[in-house]
ZAFIZA-748631 format. One record per atom (N, C-alpha, C, O): atom name; y, z, x. Coordinates in steps of 0.001 Angstrom, whole numbers, plus 500000, padded with zeros to 6 digits. Layout:
<batis>
+----+--------+--------+--------+
| at |      Y |      Z |      X |
+----+--------+--------+--------+
| CA |      Y |      Z |      X |
...
+----+--------+--------+--------+
</batis>
This chain:
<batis>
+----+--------+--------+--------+
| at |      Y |      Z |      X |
+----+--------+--------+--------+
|  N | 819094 | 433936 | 030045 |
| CA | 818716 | 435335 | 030035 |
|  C | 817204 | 435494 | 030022 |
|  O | 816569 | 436355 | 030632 |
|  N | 816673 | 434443 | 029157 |
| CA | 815188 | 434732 | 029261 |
|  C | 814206 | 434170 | 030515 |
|  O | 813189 | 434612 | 031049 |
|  N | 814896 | 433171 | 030673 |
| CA | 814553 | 432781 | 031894 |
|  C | 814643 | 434143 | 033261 |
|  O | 813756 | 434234 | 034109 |
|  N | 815682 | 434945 | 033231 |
| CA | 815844 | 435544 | 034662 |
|  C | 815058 | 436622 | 033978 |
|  O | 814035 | 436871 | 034616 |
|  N | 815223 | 437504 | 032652 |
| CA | 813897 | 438297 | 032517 |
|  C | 812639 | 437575 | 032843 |
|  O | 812277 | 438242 | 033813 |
|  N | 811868 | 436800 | 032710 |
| CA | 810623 | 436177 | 033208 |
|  C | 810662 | 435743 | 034438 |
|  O | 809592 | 435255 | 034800 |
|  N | 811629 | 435739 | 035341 |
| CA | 811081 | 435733 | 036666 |
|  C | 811398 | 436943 | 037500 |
|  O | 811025 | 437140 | 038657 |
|  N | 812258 | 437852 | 036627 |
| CA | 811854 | 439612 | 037025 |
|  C | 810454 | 439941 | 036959 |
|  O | 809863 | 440120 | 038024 |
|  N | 809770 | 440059 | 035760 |
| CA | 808644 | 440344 | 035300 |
|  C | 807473 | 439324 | 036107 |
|  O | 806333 | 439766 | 036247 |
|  N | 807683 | 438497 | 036417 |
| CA | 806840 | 437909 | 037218 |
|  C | 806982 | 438173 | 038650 |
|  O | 806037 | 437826 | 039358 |
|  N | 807916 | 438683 | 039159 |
| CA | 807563 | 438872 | 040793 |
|  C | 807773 | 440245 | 040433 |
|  O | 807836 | 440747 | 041555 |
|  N | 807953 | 441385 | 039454 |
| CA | 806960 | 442546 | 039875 |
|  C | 805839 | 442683 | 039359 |
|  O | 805195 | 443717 | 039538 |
|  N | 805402 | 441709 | 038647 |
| CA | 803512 | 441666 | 038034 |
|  C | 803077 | 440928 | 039862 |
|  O | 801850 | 440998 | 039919 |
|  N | 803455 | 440494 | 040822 |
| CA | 802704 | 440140 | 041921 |
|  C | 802855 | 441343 | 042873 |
|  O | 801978 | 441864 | 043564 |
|  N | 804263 | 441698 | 042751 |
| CA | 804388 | 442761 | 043275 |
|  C | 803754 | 444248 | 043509 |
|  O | 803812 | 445025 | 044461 |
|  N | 803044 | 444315 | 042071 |
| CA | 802382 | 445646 | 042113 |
|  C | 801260 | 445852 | 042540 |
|  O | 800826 | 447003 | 042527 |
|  N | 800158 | 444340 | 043245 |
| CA | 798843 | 444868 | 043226 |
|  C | 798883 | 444969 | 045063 |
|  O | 798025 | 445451 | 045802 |
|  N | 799904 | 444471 | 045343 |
| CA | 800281 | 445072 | 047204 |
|  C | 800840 | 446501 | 046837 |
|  O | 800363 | 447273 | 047667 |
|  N | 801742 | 447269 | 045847 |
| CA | 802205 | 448586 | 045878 |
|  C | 801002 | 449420 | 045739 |
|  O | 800572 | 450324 | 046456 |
|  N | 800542 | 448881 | 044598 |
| CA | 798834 | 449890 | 044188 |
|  C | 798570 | 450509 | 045723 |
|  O | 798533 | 451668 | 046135 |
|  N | 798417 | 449323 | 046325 |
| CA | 797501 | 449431 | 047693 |
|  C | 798131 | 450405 | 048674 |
|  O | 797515 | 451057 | 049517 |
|  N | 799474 | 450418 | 048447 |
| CA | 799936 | 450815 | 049952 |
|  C | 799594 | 451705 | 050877 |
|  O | 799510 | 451527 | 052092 |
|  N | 799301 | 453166 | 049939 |
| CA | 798901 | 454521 | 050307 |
|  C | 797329 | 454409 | 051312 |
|  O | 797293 | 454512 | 052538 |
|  N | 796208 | 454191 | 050459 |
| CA | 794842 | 453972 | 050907 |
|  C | 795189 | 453008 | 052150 |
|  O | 794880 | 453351 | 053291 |
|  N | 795994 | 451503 | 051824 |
| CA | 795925 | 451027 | 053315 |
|  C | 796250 | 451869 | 054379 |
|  O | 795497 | 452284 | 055260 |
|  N | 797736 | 452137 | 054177 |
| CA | 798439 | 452927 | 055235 |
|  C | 797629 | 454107 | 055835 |
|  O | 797496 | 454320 | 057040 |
|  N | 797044 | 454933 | 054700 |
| CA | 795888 | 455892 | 055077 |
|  C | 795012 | 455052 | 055903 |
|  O | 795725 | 454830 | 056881 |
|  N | 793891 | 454450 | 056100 |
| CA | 793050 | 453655 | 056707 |
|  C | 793952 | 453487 | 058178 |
|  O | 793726 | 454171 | 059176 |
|  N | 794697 | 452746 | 058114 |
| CA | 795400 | 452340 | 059692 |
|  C | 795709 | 454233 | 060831 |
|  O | 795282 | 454782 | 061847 |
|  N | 796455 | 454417 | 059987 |
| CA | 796625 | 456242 | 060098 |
|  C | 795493 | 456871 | 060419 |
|  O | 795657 | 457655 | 061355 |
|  N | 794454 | 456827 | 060016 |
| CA | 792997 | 457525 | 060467 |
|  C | 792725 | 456860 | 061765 |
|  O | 792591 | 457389 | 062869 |
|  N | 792654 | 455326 | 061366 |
| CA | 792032 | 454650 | 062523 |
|  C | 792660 | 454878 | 063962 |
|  O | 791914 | 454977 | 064937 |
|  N | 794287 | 454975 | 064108 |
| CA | 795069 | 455589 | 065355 |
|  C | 794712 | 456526 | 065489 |
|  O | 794545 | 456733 | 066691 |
|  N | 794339 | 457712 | 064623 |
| CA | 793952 | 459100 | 064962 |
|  C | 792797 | 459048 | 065891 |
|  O | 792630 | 459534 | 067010 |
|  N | 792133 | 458410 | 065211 |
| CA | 790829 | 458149 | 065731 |
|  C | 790503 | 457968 | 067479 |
|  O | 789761 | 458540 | 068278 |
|  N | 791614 | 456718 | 067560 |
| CA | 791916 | 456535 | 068796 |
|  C | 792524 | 457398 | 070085 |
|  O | 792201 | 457552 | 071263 |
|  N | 793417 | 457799 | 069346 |
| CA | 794333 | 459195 | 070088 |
|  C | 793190 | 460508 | 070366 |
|  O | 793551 | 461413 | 071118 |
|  N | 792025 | 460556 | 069827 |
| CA | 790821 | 461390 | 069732 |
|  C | 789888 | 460865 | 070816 |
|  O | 788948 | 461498 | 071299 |
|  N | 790360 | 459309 | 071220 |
| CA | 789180 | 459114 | 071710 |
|  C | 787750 | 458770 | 071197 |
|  O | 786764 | 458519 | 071890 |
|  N | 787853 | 458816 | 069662 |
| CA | 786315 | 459122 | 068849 |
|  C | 786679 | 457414 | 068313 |
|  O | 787414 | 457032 | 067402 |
|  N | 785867 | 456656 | 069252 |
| CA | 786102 | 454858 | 068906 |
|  C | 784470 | 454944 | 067708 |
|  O | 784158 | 453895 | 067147 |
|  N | 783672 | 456117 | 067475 |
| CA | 782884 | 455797 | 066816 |
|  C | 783783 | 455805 | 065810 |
|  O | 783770 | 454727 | 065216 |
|  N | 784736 | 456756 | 065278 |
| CA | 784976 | 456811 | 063449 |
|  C | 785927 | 455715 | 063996 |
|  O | 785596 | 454822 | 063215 |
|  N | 786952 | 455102 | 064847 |
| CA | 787734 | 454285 | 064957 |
|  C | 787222 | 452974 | 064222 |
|  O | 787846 | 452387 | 063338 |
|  N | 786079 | 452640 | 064692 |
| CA | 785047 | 451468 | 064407 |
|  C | 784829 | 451682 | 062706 |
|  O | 784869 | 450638 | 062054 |
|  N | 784634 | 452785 | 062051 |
| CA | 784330 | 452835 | 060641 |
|  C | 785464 | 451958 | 060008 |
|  O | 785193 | 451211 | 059068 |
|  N | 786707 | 452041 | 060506 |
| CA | 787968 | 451219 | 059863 |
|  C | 787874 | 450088 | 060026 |
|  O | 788625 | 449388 | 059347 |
|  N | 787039 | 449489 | 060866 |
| CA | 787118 | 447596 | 060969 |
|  C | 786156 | 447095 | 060057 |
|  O | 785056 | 447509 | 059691 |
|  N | 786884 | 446038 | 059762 |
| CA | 785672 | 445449 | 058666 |
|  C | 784453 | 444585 | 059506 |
|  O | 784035 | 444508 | 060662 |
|  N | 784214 | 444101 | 058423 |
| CA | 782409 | 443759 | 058669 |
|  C | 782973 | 442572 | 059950 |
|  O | 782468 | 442298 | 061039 |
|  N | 783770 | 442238 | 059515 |
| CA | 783864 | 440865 | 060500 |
|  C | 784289 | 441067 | 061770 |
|  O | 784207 | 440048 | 062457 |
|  N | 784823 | 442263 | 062463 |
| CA | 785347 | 442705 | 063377 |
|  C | 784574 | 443299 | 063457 |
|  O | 784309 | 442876 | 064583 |
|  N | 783535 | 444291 | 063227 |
| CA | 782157 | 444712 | 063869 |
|  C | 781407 | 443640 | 064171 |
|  O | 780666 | 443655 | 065154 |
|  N | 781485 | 442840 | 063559 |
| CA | 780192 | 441774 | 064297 |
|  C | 780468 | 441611 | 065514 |
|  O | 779693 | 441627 | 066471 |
|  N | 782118 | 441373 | 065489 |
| CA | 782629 | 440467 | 066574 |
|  C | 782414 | 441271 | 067511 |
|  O | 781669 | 440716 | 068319 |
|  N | 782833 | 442911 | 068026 |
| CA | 782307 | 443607 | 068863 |
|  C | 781112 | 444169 | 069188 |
|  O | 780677 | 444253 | 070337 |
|  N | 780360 | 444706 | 067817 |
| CA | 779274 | 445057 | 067851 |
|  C | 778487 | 446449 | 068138 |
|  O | 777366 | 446792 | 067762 |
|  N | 779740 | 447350 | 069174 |
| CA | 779264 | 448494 | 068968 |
|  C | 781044 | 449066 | 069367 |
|  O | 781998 | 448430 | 069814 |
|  N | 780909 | 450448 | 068984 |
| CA | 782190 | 451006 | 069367 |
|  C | 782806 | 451008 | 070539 |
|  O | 783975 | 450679 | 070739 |
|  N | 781942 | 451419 | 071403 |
| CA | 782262 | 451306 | 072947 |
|  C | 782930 | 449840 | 073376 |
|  O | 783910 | 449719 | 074111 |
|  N | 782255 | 448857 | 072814 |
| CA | 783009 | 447357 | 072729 |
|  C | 783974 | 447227 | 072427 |
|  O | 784681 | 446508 | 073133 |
|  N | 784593 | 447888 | 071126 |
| CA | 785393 | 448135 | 070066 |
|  C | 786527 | 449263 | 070730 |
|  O | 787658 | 449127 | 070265 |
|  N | 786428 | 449930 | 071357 |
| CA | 787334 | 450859 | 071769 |
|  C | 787634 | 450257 | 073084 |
|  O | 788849 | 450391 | 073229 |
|  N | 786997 | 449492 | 074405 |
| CA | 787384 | 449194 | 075704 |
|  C | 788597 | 447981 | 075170 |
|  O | 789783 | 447884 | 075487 |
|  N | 788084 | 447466 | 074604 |
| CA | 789099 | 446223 | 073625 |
|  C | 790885 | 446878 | 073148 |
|  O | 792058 | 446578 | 073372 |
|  N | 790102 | 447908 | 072388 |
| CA | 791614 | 448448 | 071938 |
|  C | 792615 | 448813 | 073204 |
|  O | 793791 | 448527 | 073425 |
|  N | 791448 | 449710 | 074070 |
| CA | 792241 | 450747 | 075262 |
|  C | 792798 | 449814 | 076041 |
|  O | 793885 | 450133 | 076524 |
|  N | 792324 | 448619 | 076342 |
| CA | 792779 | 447601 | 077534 |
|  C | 794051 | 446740 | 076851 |
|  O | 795263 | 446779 | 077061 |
|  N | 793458 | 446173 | 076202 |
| CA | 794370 | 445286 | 074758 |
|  C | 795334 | 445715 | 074044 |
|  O | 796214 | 444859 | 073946 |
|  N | 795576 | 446737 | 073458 |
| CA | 796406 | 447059 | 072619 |
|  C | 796681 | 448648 | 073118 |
|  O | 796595 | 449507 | 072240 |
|  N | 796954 | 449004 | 074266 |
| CA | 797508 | 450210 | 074883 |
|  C | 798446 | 451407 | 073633 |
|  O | 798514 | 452635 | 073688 |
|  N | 798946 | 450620 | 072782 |
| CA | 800037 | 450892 | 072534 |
|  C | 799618 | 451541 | 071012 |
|  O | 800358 | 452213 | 070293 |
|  N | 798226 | 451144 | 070740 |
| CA | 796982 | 451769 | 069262 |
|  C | 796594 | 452612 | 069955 |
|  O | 796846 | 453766 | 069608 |
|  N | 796057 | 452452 | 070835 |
| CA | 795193 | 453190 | 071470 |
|  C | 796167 | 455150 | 071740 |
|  O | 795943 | 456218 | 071170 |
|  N | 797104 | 454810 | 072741 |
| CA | 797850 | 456197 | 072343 |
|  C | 799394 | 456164 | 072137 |
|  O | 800109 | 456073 | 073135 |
|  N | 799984 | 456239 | 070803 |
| CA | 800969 | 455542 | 070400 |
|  C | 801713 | 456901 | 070042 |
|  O | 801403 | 457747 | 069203 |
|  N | 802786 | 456862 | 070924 |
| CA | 803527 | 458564 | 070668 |
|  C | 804456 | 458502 | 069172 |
|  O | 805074 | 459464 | 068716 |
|  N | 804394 | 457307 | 068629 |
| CA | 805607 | 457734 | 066930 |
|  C | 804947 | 456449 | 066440 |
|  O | 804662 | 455528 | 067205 |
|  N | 804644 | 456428 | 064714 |
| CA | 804326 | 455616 | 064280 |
|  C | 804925 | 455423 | 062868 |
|  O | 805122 | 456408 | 062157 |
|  N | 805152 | 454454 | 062543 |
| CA | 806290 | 454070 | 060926 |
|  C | 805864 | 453110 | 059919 |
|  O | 806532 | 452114 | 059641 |
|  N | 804913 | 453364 | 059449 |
| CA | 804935 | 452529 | 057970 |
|  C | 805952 | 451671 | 057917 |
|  O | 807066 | 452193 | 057956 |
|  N | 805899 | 450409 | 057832 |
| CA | 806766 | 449746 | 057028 |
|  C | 806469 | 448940 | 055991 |
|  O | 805934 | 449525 | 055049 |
|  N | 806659 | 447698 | 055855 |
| CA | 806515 | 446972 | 054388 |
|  C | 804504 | 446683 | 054637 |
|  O | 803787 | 446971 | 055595 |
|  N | 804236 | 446140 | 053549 |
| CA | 802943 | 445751 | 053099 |
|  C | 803233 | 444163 | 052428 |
|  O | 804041 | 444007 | 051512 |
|  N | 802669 | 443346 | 052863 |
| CA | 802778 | 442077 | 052064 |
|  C | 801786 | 441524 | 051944 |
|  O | 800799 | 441683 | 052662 |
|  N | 801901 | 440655 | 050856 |
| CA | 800849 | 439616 | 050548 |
|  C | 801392 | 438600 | 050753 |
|  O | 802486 | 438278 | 050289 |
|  N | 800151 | 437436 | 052055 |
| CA | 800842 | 436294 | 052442 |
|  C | 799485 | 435430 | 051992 |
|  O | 798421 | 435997 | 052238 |
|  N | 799426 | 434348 | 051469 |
| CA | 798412 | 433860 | 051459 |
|  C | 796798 | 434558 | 050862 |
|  O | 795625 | 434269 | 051104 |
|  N | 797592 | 435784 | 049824 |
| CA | 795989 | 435608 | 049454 |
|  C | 795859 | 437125 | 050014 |
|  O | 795508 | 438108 | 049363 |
|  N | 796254 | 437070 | 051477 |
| CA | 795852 | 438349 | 052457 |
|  C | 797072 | 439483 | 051869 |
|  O | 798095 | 439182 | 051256 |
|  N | 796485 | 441229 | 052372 |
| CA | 797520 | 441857 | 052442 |
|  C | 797892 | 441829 | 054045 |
|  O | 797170 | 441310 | 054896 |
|  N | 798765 | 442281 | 054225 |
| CA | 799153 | 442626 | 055138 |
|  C | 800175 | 443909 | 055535 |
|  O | 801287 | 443839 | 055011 |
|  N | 799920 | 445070 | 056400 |
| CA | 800665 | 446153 | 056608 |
|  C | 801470 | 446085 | 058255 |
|  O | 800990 | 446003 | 059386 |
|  N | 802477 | 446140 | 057898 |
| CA | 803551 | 445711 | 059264 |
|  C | 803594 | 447066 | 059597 |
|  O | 803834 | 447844 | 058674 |
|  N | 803379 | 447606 | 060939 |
| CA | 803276 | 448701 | 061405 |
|  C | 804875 | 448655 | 063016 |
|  O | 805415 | 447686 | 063551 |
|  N | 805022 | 449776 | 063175 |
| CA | 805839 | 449986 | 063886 |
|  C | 805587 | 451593 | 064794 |
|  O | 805584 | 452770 | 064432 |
|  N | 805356 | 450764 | 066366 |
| CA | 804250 | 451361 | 067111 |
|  C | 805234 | 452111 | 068043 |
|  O | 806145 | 451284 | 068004 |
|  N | 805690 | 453081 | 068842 |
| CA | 806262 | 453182 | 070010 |
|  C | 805267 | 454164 | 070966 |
|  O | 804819 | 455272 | 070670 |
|  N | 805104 | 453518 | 072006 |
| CA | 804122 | 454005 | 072974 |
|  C | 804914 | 455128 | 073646 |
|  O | 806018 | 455667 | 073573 |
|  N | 803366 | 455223 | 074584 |
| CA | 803531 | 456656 | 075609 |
|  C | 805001 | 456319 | 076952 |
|  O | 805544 | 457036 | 077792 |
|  N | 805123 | 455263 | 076643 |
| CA | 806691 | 454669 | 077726 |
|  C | 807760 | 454843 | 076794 |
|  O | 808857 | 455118 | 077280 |
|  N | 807657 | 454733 | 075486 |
| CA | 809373 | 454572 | 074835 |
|  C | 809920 | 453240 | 074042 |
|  O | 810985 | 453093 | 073444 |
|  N | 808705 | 452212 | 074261 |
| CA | 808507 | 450836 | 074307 |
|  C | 808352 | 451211 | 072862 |
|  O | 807686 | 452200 | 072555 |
|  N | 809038 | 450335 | 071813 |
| CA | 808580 | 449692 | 070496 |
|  C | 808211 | 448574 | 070134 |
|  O | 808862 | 447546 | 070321 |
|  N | 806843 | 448657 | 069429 |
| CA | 806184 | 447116 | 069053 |
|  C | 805813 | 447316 | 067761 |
|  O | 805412 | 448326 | 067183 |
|  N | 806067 | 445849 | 067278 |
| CA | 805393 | 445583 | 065752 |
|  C | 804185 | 445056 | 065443 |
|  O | 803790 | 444057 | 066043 |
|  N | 803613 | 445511 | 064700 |
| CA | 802342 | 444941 | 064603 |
|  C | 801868 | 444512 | 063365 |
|  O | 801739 | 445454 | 062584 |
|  N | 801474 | 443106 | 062775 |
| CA | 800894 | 443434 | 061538 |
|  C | 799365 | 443276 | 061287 |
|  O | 798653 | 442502 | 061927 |
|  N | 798933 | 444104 | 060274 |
| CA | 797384 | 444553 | 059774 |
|  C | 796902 | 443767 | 059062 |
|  O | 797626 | 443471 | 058112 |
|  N | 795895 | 443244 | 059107 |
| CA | 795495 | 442590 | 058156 |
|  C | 794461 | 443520 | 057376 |
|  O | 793565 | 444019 | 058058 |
|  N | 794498 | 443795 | 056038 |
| CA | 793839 | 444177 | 055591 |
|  C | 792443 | 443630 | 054712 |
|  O | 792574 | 442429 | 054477 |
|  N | 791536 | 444021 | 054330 |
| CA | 790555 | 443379 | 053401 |
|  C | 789840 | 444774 | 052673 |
|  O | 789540 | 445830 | 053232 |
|  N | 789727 | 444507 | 051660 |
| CA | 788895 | 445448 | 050484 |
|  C | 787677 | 445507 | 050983 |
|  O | 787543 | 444630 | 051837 |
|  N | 786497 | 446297 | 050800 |
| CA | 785486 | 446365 | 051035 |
|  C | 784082 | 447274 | 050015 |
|  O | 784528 | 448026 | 049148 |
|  N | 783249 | 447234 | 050075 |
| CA | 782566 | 448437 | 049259 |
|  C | 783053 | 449746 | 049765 |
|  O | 783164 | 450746 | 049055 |
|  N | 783383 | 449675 | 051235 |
| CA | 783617 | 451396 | 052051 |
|  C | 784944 | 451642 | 051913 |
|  O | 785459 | 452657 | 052382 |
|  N | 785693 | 450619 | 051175 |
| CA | 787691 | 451148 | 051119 |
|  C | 788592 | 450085 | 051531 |
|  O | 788220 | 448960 | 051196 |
|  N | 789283 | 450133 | 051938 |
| CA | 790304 | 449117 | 053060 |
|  C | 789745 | 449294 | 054162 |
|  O | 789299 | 450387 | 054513 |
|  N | 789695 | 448212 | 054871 |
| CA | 789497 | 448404 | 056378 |
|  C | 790059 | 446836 | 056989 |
|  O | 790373 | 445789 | 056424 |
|  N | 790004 | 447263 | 058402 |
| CA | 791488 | 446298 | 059152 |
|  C | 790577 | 445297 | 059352 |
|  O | 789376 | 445471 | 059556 |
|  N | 791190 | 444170 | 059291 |
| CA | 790697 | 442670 | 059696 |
|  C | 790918 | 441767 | 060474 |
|  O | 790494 | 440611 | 060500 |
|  N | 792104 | 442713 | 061607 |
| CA | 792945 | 441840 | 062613 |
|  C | 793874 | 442546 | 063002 |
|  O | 794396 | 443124 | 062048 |
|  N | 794195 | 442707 | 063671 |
| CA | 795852 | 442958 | 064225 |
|  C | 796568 | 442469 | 064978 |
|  O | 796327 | 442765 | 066148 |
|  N | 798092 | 441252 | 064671 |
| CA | 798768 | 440563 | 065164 |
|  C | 799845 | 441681 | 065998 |
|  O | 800307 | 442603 | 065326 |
|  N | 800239 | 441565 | 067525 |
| CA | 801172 | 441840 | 067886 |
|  C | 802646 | 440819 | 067875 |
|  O | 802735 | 439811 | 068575 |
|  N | 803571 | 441224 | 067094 |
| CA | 804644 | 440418 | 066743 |
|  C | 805659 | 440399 | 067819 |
|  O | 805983 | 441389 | 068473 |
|  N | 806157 | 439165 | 067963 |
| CA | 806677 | 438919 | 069263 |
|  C | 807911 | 439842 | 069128 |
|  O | 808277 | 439852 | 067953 |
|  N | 808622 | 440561 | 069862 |
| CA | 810161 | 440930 | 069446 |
|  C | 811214 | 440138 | 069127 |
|  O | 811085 | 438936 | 069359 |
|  N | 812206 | 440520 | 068659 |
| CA | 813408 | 439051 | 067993 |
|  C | 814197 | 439514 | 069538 |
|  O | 814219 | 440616 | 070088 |
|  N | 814760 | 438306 | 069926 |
| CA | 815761 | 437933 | 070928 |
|  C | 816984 | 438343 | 070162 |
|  O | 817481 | 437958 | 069104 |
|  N | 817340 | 439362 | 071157 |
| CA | 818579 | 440223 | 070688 |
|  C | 819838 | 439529 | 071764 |
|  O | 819651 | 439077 | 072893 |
|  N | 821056 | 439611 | 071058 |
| CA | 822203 | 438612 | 071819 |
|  C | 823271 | 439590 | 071727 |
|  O | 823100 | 440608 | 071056 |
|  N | 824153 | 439412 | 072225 |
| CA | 825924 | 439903 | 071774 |
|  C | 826578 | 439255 | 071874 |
|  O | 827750 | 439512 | 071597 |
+----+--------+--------+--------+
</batis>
């Protein structure tokens, strides 16, 4: 008994500092699509962290990247929160994208803390699962 109380209490003491987060992340990703759907890749760019500005360097860099690359950020007709995890240290926010075709894709966020808030540190497009009957 004491045993399964202490490993309750221990995977929701890990559990809570990805819940803390969820809102502000999810907010952050949510602005940053807005952003995009606006066209305005300057505030888009405020959401990437330091390490993903370097890597582009100015917005216009930062937005031809998204618009060409990731079509589906860029103007994404329904969008769904889903889980938030911590893998390694990292959070991560699994997003669920369906574009201007009807097409659904998953995506996950990498997030990182910063002095300016959450801001994104990557974004993996997840392959789809091979569906059978």
């Amino acid at each position: 008994m004491r045993i399964g109380l202490f490993a309750l209490l221990t995977a929701m003491h890990f559990a809570l500092p990805a819940a803390a987060q969820e809102k502000p992340i999810q907010d952050t990703i949510q602005n940053q699509l807005n952003a995009f759907q606006a066209d305005d890749f300057a505030t888009a760019f405020t959401f990437a962290s330091p390490n993903i500005k370097g890597i582009f360097g100015t917005p216009e860099n930062f937005g031809a990247m998204v618009s060409e690359g990731y079509p589906m950020v860029h103007r994404p007709s329904a969008v769904t929160m889903l889980d938030l995890r911590e893998v390694a240290g990292n959070l991560w926010q699994r997003v669920m994208i369906t574009d201007e075709a009807g097409k659904t894709h998953l995506l996950d966020y990498q997030m990182v803390e910063t002095p300016d808030g959450w801001q994104i540190n990557g974004v993996q497009v997840l392959r789809a699962p091979d569906v059978g009957a």
